[in-house]
N, C-alpha and C positions, 0 to 999 in steps of 0.2 A: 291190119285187116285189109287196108286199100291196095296190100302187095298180091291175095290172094285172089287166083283165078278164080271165078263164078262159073257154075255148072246153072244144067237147070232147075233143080232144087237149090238153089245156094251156091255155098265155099266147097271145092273140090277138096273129098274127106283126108286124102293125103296129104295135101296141103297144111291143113288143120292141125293130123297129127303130128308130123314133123315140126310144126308151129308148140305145140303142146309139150315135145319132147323136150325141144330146145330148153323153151320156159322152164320146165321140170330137171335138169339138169341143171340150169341155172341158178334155178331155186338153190340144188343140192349143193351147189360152188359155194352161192353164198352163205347158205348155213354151216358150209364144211369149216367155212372162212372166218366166221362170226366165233364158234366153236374154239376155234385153234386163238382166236385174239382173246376171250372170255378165259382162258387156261392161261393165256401169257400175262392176261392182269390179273389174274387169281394169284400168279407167283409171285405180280411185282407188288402184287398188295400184302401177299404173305412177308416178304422180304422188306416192304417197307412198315409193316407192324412189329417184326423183330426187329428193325432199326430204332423204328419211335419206344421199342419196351427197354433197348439196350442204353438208349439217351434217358429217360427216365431213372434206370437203375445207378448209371452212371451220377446222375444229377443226384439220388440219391445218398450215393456215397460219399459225395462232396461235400452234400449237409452236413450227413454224420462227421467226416474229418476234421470242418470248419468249425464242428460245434467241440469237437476234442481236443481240436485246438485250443481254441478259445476257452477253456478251461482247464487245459496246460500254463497258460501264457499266465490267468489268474493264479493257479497255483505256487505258480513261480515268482509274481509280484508279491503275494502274503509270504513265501519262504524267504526272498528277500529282503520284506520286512520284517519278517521277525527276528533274521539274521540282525538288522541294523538296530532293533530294539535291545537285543541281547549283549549284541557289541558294546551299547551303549550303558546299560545295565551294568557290565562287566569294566569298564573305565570309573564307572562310577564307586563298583565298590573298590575298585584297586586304590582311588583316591581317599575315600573313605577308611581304607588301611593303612596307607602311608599315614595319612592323618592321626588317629588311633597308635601308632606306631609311634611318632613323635609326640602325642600327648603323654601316652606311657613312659618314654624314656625320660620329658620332661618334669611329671610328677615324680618319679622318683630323683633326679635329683632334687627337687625341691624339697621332695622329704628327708635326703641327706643334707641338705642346706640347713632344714631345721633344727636337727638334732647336730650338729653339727658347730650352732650358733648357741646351740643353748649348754655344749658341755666345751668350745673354744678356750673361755675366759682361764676356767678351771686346768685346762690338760693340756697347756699349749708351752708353760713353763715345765713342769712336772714329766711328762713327757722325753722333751730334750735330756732334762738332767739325769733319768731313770736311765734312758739309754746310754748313755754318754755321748753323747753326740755336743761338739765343739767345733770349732775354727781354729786352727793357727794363725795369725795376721802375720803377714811379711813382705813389707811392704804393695805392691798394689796385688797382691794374690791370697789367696785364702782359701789352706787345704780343710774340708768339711769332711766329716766321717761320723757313721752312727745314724742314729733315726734323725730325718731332717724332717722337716715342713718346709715347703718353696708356694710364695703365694705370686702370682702374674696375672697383670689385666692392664685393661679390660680385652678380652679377646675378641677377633670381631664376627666369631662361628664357630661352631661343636667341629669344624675340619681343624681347624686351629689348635684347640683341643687336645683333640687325638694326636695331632702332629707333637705338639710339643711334649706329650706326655711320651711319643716314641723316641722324642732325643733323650729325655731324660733316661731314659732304659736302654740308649746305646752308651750311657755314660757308664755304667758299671753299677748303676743305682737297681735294687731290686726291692720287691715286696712296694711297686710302685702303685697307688692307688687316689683316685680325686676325691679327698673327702668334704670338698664345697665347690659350688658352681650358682656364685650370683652374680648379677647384674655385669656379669661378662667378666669376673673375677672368680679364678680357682685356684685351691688350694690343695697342693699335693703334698701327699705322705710318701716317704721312700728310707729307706735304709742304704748305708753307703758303706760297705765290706772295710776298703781300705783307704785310704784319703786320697782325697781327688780334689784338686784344684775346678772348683765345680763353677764358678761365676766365668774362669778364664775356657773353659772347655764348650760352654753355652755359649758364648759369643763367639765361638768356632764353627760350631754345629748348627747353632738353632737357627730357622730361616727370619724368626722375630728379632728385631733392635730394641733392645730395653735399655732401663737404668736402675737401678739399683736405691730403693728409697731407702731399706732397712737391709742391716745387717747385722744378725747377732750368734750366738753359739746355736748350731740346730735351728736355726729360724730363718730366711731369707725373703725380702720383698721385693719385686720387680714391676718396673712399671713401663706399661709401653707406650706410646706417643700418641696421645688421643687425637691429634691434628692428621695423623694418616689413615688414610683409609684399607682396609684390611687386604686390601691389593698390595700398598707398600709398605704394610708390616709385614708379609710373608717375601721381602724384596731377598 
């Protein structure tokens, strides 16, 4: 106002309006100006609300994965327990079978042991001589032929067993069979085709060192060295 010349009524009206216009233009700068920044933080608020909705959805999804996780990771710890339970289960009964498996094998021989002991006394001469089963003596050899009975012990395991029962039946012996099995003493039935030098062919063959307690027509006794241990009786 102190820039504007004074008439005599006042401010010279020119002055004024060119004073007016300015302002009024100015005005319109600044609003034009306000305007255009009001639409650039319109954008940037638009653009930072889809930021903060897409940070949200994301954080969202992390929940969900981490809780999917985490109830994989459980599934998998009970699947691998019950894997360990079952493994366990399954050792158990395999042992349980074995077990079962050697008590069946060993009751029945015990039931051959018994019946076995109770008709011995009676069928053990009778036997031999039905067959004809004999020894030659000749000097230190003795050829056997016919139904034999061969008793050996004490054995120190059902390997032992089996073993010696297979030399006998590489000896030419057939219809070979255990008809008692005690206290680590068996006694085998065999048939012998044609005479075999059968004590000198056993001490060839057999991986057992015995001696010889009895020997009679059809009947043989052998005994193995109770001081070794079943390691150096199969030497």
């Amino acid at each position: 106002m102190g820039s504007f010349k004074r008439s005599l009524l006042g401010y010279r009206r020119s002055d004024v309006d060119v004073a007016m216009s300015a302002r009024d233009s100015r005005i319109r700068d600044l609003e034009s100006e306000l305007g255009r920044h009001r639409a650039e933080h319109a954008g940037f608020e638009s653009e930072v609300s889809s930021l903060s909705n897409m940070v949200i959805e994301r954080e969202r999804e992390i929940r969900v994965l981490a809780e999917r996780l985490r109830e994989a990771n459980e599934c998998h710890e009970r699947s691998i327990a019950s894997l360990e339970v079952t493994s366990a289960r399954l050792e158990e009964l395999e042992a349980q079978a074995r077990g079962q498996a050697t008590r069946i094998r060993m009751k029945a021989l015990r039931e051959a042991v018994e019946v076995s002991k109770r008709v011995k006394a009676l069928t053990d001469l009778d036997v031999a001589e039905d067959a004809g089963g004999h020894a030659e003596e000749n000097g230190n050899s003795a050829l056997y032929e016919g139904q034999i009975k061969l008793e050996i012990g004490p054995l120190g395991d059902f390997s032992q067993l089996v073993g010696f029962e297979d030399t006998v039946g590489q000896l030419g012996a057939s219809e070979v069979s255990v008809e008692r099995f005690s206290e680590g003493r068996a006694t085998f039935s065999m048939r012998l085709d044609e005479p075999v030098d059968l004590l000198r062919e056993l001490e060839e063959h057999s991986l057992l060192d015995f001696k010889v307690r009895h020997n009679a027509p059809g009947n043989l006794v052998l005994d193995l060295d109770e001081d070794d241990g079943p390691e150096q009786r199969a030497a």
